[in-house]
Backbone of each chain as ProteinMPNN parsed JSONL, in Angstrom:
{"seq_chain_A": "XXXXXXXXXXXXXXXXXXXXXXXXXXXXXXXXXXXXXXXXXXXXXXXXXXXXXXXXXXXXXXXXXXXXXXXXXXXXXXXXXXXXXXXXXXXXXXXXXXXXXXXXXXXXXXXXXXXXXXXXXXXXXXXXXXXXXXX", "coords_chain_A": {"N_chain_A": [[119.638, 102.034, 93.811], [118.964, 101.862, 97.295], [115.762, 102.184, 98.635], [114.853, 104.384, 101.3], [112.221, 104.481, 104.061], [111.129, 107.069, 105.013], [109.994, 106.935, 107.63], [110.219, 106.074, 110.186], [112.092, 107.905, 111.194], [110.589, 110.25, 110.968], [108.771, 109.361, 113.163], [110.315, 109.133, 115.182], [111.223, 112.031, 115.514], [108.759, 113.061, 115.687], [107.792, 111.793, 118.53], [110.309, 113.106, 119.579], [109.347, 116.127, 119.861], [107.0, 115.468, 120.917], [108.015, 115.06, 123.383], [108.98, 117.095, 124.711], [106.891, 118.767, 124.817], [105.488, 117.361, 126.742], [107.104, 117.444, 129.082], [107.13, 120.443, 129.159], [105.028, 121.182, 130.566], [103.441, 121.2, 133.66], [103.202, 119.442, 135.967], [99.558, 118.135, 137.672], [97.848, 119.771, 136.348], [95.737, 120.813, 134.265], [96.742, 120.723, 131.401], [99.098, 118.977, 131.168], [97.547, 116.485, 132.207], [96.107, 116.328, 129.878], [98.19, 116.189, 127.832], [99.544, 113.703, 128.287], [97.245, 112.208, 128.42], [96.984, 112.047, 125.533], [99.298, 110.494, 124.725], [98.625, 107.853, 125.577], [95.976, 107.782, 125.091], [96.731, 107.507, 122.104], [97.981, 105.454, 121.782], [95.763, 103.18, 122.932], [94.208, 103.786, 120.547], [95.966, 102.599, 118.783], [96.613, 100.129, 119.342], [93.657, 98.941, 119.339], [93.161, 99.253, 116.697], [95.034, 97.407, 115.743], [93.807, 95.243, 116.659], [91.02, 94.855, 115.36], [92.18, 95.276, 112.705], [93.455, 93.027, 111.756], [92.217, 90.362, 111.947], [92.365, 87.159, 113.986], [95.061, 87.038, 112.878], [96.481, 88.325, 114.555], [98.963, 90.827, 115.364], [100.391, 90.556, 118.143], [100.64, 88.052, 117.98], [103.35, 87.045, 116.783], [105.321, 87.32, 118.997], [104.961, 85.207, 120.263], [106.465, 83.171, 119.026], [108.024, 79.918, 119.637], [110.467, 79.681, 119.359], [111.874, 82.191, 120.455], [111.277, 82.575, 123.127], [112.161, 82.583, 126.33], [114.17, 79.956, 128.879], [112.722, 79.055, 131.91], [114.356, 79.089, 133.629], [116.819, 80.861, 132.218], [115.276, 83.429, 132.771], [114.753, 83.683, 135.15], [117.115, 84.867, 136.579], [115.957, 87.922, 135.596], [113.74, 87.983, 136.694], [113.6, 87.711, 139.138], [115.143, 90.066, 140.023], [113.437, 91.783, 139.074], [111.713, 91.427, 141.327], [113.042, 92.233, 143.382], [113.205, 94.427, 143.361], [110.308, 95.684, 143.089], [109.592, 95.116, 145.844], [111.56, 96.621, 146.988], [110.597, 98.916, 146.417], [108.354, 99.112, 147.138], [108.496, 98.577, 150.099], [110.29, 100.783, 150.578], [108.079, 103.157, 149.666], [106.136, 103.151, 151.955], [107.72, 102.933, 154.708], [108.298, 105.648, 155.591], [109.429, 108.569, 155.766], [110.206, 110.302, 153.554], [112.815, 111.687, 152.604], [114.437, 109.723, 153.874], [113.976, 107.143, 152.739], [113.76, 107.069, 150.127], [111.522, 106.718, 146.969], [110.884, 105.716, 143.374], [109.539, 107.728, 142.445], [110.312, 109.792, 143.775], [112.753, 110.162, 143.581], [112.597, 110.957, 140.677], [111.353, 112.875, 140.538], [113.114, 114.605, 141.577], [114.879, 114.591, 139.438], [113.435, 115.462, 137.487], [113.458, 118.368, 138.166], [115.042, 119.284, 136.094], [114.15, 120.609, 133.011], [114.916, 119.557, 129.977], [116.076, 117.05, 131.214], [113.884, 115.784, 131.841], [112.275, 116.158, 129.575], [113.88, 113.768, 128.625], [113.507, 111.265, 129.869], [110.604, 111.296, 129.158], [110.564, 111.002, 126.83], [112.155, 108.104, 126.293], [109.554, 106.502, 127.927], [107.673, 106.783, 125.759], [108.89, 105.726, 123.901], [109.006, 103.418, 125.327], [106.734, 102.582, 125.176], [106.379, 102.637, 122.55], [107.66, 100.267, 121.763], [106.166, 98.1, 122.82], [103.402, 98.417, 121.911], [103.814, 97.899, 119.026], [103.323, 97.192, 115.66]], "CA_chain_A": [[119.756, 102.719, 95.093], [117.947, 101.936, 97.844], [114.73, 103.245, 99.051], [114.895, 104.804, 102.801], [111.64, 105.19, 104.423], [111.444, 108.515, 106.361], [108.9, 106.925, 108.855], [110.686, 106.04, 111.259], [112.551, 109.694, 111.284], [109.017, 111.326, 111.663], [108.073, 109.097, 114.447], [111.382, 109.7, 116.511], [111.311, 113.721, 115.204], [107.408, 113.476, 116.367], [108.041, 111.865, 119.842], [110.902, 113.93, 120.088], [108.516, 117.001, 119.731], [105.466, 115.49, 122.127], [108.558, 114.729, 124.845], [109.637, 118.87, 124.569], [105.799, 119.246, 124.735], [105.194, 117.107, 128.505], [108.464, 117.733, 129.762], [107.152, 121.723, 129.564], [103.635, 121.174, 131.82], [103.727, 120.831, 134.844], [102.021, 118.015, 136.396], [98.182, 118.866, 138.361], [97.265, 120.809, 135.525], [94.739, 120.308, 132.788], [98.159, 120.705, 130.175], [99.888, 118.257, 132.099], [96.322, 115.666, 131.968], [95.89, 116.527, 128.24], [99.35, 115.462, 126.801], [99.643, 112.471, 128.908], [96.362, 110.965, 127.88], [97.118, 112.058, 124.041], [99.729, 109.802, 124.011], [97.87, 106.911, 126.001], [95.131, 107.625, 123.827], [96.971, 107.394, 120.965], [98.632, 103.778, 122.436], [94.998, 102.796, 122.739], [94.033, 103.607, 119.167], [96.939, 102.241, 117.63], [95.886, 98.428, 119.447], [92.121, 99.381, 118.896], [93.277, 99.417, 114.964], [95.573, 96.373, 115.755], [92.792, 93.852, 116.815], [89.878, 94.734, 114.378], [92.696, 95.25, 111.193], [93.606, 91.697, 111.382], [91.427, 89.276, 112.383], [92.92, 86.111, 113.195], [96.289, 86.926, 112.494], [96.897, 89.639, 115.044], [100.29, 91.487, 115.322], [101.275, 90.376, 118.461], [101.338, 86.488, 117.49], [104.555, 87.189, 116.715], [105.647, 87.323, 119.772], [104.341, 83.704, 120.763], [107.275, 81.847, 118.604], [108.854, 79.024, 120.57], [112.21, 79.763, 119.374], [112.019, 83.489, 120.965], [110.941, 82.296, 124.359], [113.978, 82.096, 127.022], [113.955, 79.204, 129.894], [112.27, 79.81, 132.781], [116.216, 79.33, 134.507], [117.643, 81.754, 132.114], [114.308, 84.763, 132.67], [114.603, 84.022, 136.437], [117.426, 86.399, 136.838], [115.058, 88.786, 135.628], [112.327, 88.182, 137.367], [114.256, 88.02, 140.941], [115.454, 91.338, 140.286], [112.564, 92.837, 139.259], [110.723, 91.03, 142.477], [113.525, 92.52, 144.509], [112.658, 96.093, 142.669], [109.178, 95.89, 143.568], [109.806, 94.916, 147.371], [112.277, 97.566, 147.761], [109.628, 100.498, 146.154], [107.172, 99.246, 148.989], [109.446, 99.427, 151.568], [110.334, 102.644, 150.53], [106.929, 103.638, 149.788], [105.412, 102.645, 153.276], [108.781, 103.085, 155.323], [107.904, 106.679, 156.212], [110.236, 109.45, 155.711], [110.715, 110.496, 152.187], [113.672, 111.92, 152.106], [115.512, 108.965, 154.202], [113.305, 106.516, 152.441], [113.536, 107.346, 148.507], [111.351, 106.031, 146.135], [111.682, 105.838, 142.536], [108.967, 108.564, 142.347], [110.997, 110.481, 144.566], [114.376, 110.054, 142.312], [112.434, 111.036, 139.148], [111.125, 113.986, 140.885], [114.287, 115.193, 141.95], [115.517, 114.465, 138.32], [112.572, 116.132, 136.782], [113.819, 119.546, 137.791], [115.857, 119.863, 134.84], [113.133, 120.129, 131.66], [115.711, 118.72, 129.817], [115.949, 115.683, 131.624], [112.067, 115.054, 132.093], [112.37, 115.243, 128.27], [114.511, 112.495, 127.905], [112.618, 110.613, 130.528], [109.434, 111.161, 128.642], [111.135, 109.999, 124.988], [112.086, 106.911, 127.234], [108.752, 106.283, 128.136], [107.093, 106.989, 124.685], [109.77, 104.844, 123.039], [108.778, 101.996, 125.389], [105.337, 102.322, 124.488], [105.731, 102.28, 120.576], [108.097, 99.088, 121.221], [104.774, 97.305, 123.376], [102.333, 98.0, 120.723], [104.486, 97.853, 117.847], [102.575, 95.893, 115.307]], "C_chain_A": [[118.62, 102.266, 96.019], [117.136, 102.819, 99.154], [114.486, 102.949, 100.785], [113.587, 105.156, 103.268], [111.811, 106.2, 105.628], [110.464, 107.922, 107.753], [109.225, 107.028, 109.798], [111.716, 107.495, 112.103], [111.648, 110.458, 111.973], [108.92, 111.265, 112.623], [109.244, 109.643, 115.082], [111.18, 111.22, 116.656], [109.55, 113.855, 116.329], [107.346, 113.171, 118.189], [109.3, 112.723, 120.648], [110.215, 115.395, 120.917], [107.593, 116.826, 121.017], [106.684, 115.166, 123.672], [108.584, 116.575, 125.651], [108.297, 119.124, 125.227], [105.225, 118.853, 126.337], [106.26, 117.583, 128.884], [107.691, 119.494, 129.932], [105.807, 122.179, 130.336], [104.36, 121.44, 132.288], [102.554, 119.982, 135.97], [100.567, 118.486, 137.729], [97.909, 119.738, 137.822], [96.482, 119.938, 134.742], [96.277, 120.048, 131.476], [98.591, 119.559, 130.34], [98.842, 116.569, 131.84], [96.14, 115.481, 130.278], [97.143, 115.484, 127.583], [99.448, 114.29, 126.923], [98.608, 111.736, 128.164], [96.381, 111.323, 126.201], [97.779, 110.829, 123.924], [99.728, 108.768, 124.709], [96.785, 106.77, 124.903], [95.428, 107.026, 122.249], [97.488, 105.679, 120.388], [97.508, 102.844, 122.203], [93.888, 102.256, 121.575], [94.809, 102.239, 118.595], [96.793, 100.05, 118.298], [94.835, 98.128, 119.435], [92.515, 98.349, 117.232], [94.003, 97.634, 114.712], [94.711, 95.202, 115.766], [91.682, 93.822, 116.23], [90.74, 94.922, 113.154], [93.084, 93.819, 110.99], [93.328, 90.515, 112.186], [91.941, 87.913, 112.319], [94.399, 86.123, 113.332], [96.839, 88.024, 113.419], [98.705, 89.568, 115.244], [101.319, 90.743, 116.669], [101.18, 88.648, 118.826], [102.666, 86.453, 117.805], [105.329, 86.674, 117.409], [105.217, 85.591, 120.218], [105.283, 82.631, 120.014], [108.264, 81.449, 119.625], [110.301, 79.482, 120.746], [112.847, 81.0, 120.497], [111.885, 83.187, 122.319], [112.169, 81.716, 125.195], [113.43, 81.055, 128.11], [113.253, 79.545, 130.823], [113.936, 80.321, 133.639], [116.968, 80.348, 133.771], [116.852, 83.126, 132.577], [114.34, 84.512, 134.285], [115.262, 84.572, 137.25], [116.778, 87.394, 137.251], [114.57, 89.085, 136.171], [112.632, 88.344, 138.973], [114.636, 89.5, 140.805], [114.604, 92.627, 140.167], [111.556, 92.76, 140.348], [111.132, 91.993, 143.588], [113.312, 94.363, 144.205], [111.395, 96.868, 143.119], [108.926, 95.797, 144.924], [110.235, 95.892, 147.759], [111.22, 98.87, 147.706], [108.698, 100.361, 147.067], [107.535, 99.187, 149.828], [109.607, 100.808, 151.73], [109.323, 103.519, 151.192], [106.04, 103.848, 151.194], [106.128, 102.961, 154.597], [108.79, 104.478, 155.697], [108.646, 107.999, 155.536], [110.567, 109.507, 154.375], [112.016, 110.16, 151.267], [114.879, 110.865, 152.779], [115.151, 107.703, 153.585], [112.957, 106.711, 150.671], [112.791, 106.255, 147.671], [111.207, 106.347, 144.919], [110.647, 107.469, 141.823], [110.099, 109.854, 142.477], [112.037, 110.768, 143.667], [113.893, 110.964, 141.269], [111.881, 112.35, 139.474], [111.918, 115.551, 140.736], [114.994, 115.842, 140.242], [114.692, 115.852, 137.252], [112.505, 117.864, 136.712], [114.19, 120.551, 137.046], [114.776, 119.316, 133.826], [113.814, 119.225, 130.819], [115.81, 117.076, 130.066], [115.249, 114.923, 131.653], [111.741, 115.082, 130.924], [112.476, 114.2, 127.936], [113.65, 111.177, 129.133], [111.073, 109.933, 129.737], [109.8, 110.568, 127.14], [111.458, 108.493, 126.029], [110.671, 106.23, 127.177], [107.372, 106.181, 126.841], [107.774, 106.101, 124.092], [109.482, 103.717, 123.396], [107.27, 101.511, 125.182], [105.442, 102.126, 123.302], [106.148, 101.036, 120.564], [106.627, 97.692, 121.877], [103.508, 97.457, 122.78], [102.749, 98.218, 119.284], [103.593, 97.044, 116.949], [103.625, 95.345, 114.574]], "O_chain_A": [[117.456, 102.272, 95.618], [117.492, 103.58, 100.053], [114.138, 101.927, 101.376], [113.408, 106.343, 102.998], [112.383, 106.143, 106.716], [110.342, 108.601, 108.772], [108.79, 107.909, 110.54], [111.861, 107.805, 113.285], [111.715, 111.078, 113.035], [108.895, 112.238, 113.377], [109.095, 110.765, 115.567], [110.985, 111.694, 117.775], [109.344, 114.526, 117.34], [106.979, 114.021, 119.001], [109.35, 112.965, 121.854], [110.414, 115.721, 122.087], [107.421, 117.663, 121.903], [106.237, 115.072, 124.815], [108.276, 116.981, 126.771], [108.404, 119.736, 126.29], [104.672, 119.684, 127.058], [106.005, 118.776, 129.055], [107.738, 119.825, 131.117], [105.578, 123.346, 130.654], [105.502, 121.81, 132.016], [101.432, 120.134, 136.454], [100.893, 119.227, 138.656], [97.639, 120.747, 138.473], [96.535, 118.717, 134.594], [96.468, 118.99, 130.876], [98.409, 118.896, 129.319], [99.415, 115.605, 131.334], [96.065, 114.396, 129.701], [97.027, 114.386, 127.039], [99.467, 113.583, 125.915], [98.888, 110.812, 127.401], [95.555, 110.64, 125.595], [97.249, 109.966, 123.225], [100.871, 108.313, 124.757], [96.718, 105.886, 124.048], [94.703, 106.376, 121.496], [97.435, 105.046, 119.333], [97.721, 101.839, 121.525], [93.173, 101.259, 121.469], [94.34, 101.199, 118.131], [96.901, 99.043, 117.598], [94.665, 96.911, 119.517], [92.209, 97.209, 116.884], [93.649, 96.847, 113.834], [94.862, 94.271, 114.975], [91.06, 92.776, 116.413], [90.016, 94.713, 112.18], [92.986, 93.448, 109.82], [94.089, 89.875, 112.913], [92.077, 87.325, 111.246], [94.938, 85.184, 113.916], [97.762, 88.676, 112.931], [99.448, 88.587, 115.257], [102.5, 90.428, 116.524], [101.637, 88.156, 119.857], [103.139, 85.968, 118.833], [106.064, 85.764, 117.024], [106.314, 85.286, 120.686], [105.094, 81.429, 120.201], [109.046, 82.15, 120.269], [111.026, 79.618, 121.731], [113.875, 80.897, 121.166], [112.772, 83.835, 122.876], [112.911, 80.774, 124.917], [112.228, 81.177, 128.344], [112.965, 80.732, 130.666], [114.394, 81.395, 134.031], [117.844, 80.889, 134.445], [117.615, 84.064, 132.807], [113.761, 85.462, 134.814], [114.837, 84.908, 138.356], [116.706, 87.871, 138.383], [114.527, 90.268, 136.506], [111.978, 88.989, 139.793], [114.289, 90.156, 141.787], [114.702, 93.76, 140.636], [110.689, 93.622, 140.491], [110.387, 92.497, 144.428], [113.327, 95.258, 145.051], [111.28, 98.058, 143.412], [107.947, 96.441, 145.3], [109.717, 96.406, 148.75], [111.029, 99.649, 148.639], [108.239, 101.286, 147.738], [106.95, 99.803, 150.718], [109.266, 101.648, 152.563], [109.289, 104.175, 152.233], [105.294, 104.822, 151.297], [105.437, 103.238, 155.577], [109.724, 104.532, 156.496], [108.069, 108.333, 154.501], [111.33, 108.616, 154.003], [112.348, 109.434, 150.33], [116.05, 110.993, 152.422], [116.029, 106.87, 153.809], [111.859, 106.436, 150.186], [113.222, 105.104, 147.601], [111.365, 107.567, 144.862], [111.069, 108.133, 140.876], [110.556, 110.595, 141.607], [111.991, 111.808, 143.009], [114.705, 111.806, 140.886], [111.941, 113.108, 138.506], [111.72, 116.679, 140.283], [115.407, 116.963, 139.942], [115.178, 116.769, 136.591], [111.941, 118.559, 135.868], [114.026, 121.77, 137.023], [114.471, 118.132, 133.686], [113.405, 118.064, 130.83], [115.647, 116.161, 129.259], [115.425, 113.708, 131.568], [110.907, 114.223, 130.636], [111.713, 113.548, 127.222], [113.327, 110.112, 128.608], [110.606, 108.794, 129.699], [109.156, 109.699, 126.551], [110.406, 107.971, 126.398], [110.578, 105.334, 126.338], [106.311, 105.592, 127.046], [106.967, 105.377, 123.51], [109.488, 102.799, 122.576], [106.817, 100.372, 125.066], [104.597, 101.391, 122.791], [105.581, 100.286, 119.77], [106.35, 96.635, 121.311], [102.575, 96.713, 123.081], [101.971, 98.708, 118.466], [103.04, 96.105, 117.524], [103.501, 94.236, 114.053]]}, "seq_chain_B": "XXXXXXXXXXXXXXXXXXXXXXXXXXXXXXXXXXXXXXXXXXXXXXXXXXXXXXXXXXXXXXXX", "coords_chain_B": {"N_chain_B": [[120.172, 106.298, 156.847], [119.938, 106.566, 154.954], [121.895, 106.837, 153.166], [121.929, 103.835, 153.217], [119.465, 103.533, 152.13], [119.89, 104.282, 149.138], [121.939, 103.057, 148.373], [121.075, 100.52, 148.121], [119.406, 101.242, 146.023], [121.288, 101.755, 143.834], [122.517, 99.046, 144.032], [120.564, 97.621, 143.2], [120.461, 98.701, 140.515], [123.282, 98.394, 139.106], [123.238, 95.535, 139.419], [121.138, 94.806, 137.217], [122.58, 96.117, 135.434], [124.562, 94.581, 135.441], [123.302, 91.501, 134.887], [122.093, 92.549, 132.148], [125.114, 92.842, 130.345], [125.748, 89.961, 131.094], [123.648, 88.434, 130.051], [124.136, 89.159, 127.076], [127.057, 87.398, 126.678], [126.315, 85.252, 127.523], [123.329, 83.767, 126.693], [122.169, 82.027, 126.713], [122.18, 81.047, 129.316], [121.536, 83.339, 130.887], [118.564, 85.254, 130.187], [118.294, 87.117, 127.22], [116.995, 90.639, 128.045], [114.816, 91.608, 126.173], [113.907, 89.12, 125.156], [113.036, 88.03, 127.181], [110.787, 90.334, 128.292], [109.392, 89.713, 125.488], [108.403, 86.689, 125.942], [106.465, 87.666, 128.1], [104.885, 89.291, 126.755], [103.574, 87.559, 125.025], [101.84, 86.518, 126.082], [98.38, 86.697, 126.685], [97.285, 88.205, 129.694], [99.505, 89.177, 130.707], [100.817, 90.838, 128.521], [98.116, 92.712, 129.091], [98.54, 93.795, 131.57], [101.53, 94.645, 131.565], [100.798, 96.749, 129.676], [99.029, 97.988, 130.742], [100.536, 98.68, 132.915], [102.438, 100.628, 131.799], [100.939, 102.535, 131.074], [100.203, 103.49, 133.476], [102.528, 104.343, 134.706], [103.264, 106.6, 133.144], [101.157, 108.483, 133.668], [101.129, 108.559, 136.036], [103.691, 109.846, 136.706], [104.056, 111.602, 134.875], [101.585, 113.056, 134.908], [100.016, 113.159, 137.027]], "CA_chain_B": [[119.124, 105.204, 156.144], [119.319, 107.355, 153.496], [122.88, 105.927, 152.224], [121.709, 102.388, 152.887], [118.375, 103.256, 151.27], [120.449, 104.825, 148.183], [122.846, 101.979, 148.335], [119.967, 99.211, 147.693], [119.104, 101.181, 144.523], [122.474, 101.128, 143.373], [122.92, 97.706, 144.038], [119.92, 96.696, 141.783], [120.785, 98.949, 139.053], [124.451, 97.599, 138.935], [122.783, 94.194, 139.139], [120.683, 95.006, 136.231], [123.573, 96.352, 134.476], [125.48, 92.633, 135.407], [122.547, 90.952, 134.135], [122.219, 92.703, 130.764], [126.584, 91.993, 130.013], [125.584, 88.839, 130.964], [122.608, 87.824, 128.383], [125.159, 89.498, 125.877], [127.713, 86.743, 126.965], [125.894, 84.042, 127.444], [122.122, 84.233, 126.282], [121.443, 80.105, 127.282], [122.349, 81.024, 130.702], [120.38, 84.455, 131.433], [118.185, 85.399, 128.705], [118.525, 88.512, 127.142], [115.56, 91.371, 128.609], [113.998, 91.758, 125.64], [113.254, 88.329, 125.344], [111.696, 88.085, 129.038], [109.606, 91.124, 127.588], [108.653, 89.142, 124.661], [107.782, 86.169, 126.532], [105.525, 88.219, 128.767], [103.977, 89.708, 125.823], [103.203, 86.421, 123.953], [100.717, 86.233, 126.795], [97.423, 88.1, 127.149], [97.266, 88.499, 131.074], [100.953, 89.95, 130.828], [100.565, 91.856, 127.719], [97.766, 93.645, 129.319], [99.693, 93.989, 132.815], [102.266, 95.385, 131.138], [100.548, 97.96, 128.94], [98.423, 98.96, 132.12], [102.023, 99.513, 133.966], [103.051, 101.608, 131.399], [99.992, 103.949, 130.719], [99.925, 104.178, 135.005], [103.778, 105.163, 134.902], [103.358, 108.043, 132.334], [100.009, 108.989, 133.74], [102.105, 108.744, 137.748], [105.155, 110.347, 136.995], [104.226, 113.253, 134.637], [100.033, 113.753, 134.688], [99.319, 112.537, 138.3]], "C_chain_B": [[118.961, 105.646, 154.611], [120.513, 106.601, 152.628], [122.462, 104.797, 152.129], [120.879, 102.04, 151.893], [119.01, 103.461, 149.658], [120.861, 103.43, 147.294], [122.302, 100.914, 147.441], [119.915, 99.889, 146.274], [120.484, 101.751, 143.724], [122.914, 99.983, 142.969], [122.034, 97.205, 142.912], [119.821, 97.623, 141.065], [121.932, 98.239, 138.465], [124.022, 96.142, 138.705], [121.996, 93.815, 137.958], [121.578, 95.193, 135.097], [124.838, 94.494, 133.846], [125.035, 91.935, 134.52], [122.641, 91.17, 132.232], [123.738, 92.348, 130.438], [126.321, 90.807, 130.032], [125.113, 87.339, 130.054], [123.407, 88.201, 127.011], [125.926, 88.552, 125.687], [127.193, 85.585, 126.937], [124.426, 84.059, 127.502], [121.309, 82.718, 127.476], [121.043, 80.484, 128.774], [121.692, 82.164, 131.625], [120.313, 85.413, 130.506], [118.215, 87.047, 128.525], [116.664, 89.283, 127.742], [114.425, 91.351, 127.007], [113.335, 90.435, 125.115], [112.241, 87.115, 126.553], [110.48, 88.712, 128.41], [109.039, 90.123, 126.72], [107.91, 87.985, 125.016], [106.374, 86.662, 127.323], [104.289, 88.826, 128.384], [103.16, 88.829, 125.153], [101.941, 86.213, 124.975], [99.6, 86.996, 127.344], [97.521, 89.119, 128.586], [98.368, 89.413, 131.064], [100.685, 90.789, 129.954], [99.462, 92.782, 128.429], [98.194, 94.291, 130.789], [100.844, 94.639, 132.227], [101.891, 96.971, 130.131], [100.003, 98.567, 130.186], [99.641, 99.537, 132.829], [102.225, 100.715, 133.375], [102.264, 103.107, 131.085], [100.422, 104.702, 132.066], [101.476, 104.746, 135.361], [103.521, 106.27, 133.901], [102.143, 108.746, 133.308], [100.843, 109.258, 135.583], [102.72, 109.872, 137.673], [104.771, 111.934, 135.794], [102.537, 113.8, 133.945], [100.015, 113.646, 136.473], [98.583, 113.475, 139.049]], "O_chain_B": [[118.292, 105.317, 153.631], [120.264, 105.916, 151.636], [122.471, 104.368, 150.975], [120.955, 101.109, 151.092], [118.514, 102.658, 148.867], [120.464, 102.936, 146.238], [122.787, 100.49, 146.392], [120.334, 99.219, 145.33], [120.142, 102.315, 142.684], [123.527, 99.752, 141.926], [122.438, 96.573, 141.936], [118.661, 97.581, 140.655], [121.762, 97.537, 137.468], [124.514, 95.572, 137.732], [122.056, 92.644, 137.583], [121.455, 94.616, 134.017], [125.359, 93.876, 132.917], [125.678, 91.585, 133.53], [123.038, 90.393, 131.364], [123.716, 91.152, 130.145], [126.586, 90.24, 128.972], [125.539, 86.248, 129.676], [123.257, 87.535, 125.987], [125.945, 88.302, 124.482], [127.733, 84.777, 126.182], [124.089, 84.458, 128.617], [120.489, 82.564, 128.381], [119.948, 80.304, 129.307], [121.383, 82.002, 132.806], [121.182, 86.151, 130.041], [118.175, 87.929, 129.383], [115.583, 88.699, 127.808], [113.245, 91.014, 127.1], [112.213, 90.566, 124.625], [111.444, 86.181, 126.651], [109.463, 88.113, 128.06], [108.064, 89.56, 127.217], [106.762, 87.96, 124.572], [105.316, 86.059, 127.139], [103.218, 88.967, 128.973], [102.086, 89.22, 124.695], [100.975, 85.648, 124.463], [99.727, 87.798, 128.269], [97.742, 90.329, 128.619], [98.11, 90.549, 131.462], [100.193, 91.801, 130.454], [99.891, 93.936, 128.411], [98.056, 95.51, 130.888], [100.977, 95.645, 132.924], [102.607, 97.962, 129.996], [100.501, 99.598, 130.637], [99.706, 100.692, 133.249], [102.238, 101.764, 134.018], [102.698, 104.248, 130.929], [100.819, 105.865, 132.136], [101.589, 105.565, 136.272], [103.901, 107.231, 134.571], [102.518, 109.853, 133.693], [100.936, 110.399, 136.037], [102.452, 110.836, 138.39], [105.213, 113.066, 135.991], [102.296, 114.542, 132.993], [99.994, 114.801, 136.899], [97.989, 113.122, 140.067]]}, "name": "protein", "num_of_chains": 2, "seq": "XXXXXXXXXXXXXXXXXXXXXXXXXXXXXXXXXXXXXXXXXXXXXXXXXXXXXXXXXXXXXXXXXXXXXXXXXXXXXXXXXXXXXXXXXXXXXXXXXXXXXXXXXXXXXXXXXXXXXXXXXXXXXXXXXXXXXXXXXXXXXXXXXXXXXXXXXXXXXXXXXXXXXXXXXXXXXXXXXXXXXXXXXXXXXXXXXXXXXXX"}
């Protein structure tokens, strides 16, 4: 039979838990300051631990094989759309009027009404942190 | 201005959405995202540009 580790259970069950846990601040508080930099802090550790546990051989090598690396012509999709992403949020941003002028602040604001939602926002955002210092 | 402004972020989500079907379909031709990411990562400057984005979006959007 084979053997299932639970880890990966925990961690989802545990960021499930710390999303429930920001999602129920409310942001310009000390609560709100606290959770946030826990799990920055914790981001910080966990590549702290990464670059003095293996000397040499660090984790995200990995990432540096040839084969994995896309064209520049196929990643320049990408990169146009996230240029045109970043253009539009400073237009926005700068463009005056909030509410005729949305930016993605603005959206996530709106969104953030529902705890619920600013949960799943915050698992989002925790999830793309464990995959950027994954070791 | 508000539909037009809307509109635009419509347009590049849908375009995002294109993109990803796309790298599914044909990888050669526009690479899948997570190997943009990984590219970006393989490189210090980016790797830490990218972790800084992501602390300053959590720390934006629900400490700020």
């Amino acid at each position: 039979m084979r053997h299932v580790s639970p880890a990966p259970a925990l961690g989802v069950l545990a960021a499930a838990a710390g999303s429930v846990l920001v999602a129920a601040t409310t942001p310009f508080t000390p609560a709100a300051d606290a959770a946030v930099a826990a799990a920055i802090g914790l981001a910080v550790l966990v590549l702290v631990a990464q670059a003095v546990g293996t000397p040499g051989v660090h984790p995200w090598s990995r990432w540096a094989g040839a084969g994995r690396r896309p064209t520049r012509a196929a990643a320049a999709p990408w990169l146009a759309l996230f240029a045109a992403a970043a253009a539009w949020e400073l237009f926005s941003y700068f463009a005056g009027r909030r509410a005729a002028h949305p930016t993605l602040s603005s959206a996530y604001d709106a969104l953030a009404q529902w705890r619920a939602a600013k949960a799943v926002v915050v698992f989002c955002w925790l999830a793309l942190g464990w995959y950027l210092v994954r070791a | 201005m508000t539909a037009l402004a809307d509109s635009v972020w419509i347009l590049l989500a849908v375009t995002g959405a294109v993109l990803w079907v796309g790298s599914r379909a044909a990888p050669d031709r526009v690479a899948r995202p997570g190997a943009v990411v990984a590219a970006v990562l393989a490189n210090r400057v980016g790797r830490a540009l990218m972790l800084s984005a992501w602390m300053f979006a959590g720390w934006h959007f629900f400490a700020r």
